[in-house]
C-alpha positions as CSV (number, residue, x, y, z in Angstrom):
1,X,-17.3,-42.3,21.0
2,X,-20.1,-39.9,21.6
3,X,-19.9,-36.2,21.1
4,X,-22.3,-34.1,23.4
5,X,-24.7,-31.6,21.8
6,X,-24.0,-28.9,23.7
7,X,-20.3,-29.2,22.4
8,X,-22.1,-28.9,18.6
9,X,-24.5,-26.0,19.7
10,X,-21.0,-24.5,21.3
11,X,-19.4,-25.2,17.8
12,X,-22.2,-23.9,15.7
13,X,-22.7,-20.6,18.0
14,X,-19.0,-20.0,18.4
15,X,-18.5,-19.7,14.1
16,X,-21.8,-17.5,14.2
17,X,-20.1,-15.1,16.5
18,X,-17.1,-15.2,14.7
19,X,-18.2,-15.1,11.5
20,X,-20.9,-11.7,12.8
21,X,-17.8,-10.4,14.7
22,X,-15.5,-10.4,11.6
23,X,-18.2,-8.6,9.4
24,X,-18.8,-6.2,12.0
25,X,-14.6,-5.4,12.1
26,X,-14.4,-5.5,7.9
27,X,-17.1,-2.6,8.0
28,X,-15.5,-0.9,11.0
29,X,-12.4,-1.2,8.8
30,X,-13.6,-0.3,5.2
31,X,-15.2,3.3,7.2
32,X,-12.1,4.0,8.9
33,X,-9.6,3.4,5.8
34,X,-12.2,5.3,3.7
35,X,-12.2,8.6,6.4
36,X,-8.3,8.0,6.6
37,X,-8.2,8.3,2.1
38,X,-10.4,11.2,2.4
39,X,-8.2,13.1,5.2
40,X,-5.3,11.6,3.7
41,X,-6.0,13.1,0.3
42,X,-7.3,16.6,2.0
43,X,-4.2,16.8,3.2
44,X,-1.9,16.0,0.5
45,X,-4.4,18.5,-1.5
46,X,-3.5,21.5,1.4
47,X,0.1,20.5,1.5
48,X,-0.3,21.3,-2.2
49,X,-1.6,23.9,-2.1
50,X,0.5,25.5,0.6
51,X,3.9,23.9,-0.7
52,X,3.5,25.9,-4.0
53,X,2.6,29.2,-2.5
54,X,5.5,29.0,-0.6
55,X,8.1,27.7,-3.0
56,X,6.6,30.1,-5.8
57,X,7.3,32.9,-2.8
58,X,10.5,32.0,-1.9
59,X,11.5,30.9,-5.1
60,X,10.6,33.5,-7.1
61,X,11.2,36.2,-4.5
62,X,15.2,35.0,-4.8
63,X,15.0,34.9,-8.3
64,X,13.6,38.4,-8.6
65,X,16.6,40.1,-6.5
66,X,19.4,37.8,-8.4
67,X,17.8,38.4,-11.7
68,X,17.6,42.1,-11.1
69,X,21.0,42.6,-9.4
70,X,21.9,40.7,-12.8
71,X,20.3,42.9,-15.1
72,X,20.6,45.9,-13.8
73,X,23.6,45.9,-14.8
74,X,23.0,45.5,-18.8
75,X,19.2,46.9,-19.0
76,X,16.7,49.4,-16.9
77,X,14.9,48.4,-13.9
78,X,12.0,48.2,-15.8
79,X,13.3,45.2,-17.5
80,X,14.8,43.6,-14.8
81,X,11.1,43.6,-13.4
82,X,9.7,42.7,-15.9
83,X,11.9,39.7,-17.1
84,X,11.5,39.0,-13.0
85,X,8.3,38.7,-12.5
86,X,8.2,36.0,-16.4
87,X,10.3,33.9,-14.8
88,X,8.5,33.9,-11.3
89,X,5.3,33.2,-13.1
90,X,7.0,30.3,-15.5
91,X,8.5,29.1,-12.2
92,X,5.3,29.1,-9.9
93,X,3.2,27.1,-13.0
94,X,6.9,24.7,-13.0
95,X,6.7,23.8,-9.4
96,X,2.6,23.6,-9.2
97,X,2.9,21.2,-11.7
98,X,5.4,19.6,-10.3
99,X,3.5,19.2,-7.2
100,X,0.4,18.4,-8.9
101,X,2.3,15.2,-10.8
102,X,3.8,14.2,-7.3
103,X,0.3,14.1,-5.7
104,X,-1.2,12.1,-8.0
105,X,1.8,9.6,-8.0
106,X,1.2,9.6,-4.2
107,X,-2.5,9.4,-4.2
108,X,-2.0,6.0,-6.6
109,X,0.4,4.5,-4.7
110,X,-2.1,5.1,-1.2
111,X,-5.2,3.3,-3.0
112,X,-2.5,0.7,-4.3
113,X,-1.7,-0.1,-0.6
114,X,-4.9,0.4,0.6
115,X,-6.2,-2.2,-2.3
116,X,-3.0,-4.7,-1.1
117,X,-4.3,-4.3,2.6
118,X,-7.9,-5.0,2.1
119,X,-6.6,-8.0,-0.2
120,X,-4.6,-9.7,2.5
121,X,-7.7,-8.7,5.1
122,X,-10.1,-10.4,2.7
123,X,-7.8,-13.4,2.4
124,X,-7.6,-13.9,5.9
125,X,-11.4,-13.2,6.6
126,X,-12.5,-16.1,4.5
127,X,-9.7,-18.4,4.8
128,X,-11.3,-18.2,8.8
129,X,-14.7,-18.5,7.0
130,X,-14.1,-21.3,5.2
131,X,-12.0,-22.8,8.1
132,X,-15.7,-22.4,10.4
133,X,-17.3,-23.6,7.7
134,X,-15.2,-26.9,7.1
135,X,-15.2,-27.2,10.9
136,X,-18.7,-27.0,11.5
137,X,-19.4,-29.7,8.4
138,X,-16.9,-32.0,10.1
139,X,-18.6,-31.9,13.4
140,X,-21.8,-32.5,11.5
141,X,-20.6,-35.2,9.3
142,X,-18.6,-36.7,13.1
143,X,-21.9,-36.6,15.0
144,X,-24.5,-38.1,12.0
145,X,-21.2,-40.5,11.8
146,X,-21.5,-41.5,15.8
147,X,-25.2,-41.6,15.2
148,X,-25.4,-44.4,12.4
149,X,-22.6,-46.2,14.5
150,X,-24.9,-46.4,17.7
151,X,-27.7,-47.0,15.6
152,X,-26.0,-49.8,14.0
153,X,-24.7,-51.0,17.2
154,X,-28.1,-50.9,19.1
155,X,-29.4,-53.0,16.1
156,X,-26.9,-55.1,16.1
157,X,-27.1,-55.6,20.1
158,X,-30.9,-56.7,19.7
């Protein structure tokens, strides 16, 4: 059984394309998942940012007019204000921590699944690696193989 060359140049050239092709892809890869992080964190930092301001707003803003409704009826406006606008503050610092906390729980859990996707990318990469390696060994070790045979067999012939 002879093997052609050109079907061992194809071989060897085919896992060279492949193997530049999948380098090429894991760098495309690693820049776009590291531009998605950084707009993915940008945004959870601006949703932040503008979830506090408006739940310190809203929040705060229905806690003054209940709180003074409340206490106007046992104290002076004054107090009412005042005791208003503590509890508006302690609430604002509450829910900015609050957000703060849930950010950085999300932020982990993004690089965690990031970290799990590039795992299973990596895995696959040089499972195929190793698979064009292995295969490219075998069709050396098959044609130096066929060579000794007809080698032998000439020798034997004469």
């Amino acid at each position: 059984m002879y093997i052609p060359h050109d079907i061992i140049y194809l071989s060897i050239y085919l896992s060279i394309y492949l193997s530049i092709y999948l380098s090429i892809t894991s760098v495309y890869l690693s820049i776009y998942l590291s531009i998605y992080s950084l707009f993915f964190l940008i945004s959870i930092y601006l949703s932040i940012i503008y979830l506090s301001i408006y739940l310190s707003i809203t929040v705060c803003s229905l806690s003054i007019i209940y709180l003074s409704i409340y206490l106007l009826q046992f104290a002076t406006i004054y107090l009412a204000i005042y005791y208003s606008l503590l509890i508006s503050i302690y609430l604002s610092i509450y829910l900015g921590l609050f957000i703060i906390y849930l950010s950085i729980y999300l932020s982990i859990y993004h690089c965690l699944l990031i970290s799990i996707y590039l795992s299973i990318y990596l895995s696959i990469y040089l499972s195929i690696s190793a698979h064009c390696f292995l295969q490219i060994y075998w069709i050396g070790s098959d044609a130096k193989l066929i060579y000794l045979f007809d080698n032998i067999s000439e020798e034997l012939e004469r």
